[in-house]
Backbone bond lengths (Angstrom), bond angles and torsions (degrees), N, CA, C in turn:
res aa  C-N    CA-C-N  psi(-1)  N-CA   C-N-CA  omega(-1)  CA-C   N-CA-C  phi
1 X - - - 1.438 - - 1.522 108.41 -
2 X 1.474 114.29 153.37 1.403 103.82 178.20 1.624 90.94 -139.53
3 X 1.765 81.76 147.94 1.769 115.53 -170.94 1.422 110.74 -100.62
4 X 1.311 139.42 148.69 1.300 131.15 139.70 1.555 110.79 -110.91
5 X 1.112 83.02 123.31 1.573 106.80 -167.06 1.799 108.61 -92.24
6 X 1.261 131.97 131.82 1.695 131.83 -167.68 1.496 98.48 -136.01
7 X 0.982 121.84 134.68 1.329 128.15 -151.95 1.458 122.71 -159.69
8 X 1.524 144.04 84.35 1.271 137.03 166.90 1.117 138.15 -81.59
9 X 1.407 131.02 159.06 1.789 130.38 -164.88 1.503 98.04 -77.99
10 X 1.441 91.67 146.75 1.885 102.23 175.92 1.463 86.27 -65.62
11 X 1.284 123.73 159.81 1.232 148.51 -171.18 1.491 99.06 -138.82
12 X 1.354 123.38 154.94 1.477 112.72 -39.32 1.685 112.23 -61.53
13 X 1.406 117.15 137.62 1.268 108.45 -169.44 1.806 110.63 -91.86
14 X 1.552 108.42 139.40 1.533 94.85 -166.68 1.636 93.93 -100.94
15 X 1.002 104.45 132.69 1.716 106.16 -177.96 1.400 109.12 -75.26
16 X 1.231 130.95 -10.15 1.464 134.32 -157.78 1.479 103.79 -83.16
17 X 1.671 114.32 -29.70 1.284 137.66 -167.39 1.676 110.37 -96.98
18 X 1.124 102.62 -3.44 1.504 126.20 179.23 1.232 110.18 -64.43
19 X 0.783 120.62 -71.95 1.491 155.92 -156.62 1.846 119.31 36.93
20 X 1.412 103.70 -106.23 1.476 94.33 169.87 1.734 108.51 -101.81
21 X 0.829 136.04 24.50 1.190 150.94 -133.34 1.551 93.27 -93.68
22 X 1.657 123.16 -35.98 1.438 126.96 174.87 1.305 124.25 -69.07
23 X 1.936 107.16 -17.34 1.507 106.23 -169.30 1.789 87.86 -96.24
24 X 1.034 112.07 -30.33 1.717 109.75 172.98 1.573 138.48 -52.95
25 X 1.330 90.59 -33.08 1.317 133.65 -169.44 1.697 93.97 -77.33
26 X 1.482 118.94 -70.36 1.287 136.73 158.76 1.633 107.84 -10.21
27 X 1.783 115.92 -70.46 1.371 119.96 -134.94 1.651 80.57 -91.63
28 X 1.637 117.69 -31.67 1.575 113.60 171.76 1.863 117.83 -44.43
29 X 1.058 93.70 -53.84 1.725 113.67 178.70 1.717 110.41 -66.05
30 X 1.315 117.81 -32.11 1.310 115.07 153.07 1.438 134.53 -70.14
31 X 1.390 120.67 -45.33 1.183 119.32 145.41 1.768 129.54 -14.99
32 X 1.954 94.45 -78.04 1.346 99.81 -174.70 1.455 103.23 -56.15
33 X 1.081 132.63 -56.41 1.341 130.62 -168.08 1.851 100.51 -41.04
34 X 0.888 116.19 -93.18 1.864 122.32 158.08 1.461 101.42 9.77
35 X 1.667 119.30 -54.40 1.357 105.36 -131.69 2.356 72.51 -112.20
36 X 1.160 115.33 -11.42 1.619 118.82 158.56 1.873 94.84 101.01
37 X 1.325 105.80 11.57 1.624 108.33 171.09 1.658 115.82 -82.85
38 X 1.175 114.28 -9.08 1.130 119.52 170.96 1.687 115.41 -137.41
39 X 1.868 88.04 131.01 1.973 90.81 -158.45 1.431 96.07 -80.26
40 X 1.597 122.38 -57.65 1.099 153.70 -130.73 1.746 109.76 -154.96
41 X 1.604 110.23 125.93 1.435 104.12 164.57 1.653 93.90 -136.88
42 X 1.059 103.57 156.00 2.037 113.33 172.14 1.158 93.93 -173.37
43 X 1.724 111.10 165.07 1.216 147.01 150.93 1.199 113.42 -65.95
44 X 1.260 125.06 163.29 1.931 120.65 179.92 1.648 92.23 -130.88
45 X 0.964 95.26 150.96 1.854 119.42 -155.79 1.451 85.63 -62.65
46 X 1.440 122.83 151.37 1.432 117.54 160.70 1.353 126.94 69.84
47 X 1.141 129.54 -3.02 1.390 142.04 -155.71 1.847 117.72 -148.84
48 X 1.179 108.71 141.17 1.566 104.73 -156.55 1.684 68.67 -103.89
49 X 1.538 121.23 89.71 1.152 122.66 155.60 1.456 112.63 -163.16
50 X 1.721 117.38 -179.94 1.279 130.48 -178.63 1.114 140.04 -107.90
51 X 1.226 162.08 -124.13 1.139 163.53 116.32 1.333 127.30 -179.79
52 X 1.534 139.91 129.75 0.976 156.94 -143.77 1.630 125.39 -120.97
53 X 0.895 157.25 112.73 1.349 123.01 156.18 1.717 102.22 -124.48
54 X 1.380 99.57 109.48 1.541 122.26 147.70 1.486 139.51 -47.60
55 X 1.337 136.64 126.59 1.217 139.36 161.96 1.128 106.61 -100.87
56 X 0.996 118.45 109.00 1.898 129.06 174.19 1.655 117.34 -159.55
57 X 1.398 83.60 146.31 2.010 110.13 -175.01 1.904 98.06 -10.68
58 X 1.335 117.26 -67.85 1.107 125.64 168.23 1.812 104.59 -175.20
59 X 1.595 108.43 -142.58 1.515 136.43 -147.95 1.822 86.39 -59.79
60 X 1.367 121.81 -58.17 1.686 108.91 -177.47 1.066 130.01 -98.64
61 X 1.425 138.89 15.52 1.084 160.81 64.38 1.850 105.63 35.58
62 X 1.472 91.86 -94.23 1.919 109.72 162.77 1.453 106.90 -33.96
63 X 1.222 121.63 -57.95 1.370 120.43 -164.30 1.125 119.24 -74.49
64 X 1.477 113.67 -19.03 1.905 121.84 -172.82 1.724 82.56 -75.70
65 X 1.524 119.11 -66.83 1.400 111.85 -160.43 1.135 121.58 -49.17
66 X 1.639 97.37 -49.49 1.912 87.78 178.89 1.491 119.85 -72.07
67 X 1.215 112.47 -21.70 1.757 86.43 153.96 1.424 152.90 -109.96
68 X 1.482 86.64 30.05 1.462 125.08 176.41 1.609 116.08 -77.66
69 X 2.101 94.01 -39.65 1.372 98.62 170.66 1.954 131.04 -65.84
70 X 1.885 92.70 123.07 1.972 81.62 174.18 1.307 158.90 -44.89
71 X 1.600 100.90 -6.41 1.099 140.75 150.25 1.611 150.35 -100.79
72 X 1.846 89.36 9.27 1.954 101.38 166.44 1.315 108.88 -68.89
73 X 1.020 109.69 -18.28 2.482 96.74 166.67 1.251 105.64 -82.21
74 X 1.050 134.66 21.78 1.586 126.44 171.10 1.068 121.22 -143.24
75 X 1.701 106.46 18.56 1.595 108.90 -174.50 2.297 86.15 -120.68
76 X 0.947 103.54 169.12 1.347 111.08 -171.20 1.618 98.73 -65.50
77 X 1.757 99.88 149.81 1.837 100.23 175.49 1.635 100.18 -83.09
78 X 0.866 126.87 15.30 1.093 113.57 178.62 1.940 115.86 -138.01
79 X 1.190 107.50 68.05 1.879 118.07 172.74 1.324 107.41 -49.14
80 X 1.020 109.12 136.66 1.574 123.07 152.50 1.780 110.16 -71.36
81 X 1.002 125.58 128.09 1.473 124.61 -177.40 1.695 110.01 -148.67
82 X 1.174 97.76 110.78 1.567 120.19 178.36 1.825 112.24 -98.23
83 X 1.776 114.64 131.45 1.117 106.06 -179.51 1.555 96.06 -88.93
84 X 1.465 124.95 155.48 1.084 134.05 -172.81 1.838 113.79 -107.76
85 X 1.004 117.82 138.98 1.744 120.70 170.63 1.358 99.75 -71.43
86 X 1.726 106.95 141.98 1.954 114.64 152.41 0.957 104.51 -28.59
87 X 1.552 113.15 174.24 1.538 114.01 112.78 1.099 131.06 -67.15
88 X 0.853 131.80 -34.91 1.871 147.12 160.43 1.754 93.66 -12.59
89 X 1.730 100.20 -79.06 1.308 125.08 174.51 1.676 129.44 -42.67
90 X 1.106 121.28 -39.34 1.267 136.70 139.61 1.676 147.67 -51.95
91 X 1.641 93.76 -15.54 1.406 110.58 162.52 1.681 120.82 -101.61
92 X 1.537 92.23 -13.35 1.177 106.04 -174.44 1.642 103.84 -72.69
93 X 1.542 93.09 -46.02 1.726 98.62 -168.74 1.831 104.33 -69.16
94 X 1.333 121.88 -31.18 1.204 121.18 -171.38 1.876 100.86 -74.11
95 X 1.034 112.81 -33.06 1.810 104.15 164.36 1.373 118.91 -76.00
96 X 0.926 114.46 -11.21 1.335 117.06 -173.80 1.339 103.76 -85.82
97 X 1.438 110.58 -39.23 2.013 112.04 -156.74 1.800 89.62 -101.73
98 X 1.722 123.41 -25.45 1.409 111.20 159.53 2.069 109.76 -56.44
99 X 1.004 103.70 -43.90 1.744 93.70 -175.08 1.725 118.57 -67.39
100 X 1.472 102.17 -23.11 1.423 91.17 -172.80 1.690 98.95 -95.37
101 X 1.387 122.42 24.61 1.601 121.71 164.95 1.415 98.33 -98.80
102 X 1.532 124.71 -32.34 1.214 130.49 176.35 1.497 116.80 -34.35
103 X 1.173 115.64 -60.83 1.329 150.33 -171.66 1.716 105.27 -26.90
């Protein structure tokens, strides 16, 4: 299943408590990517935040990673997390909503 995951920094964030935790965080997010658990990571324009979208087993699965990451204490306790359609699922709906114009 895949997640998009939305995510902001605890505020105020103390960098002191940081530590290396971003270059860790990094080689974690490389990993998943490697291992195809992670599709997509970026920053969002304007915003001291993140975003994710995961491919994983499903709902605890999601939950092992994100708090697996060295940097889930510094992202907000509270993510926005959207389950995402296939593509499979998405072609499905686009034949579906082409036939009922058919009509």
């Amino acid at each position: 299943m895949r997640f998009l995951v939305i995510a902001g920094s605890v505020e105020p964030l103390d960098l002191s408590a940081v530590g290396d935790a971003p270059v860790r965080s990094n080689r974690y997010r490389d990993r998943l990517t490697e291992e195809g658990k992670l599709v997509l990571h970026s920053h969002i324009a304007g915003h001291r935040a993140h975003m994710w979208i995961f491919d994983v087993s499903g709902v605890d699965e999601l939950d092992q990673v994100l708090a697996e990451d060295p940097m889930s204490g510094f992202f907000s306790g509270s993510p926005t997390i959207y389950a995402l359609t296939s593509p499979e699922r998405m072609a499905e709906r686009a034949r579906a909503f082409g036939h009922a114009h058919d009509a």
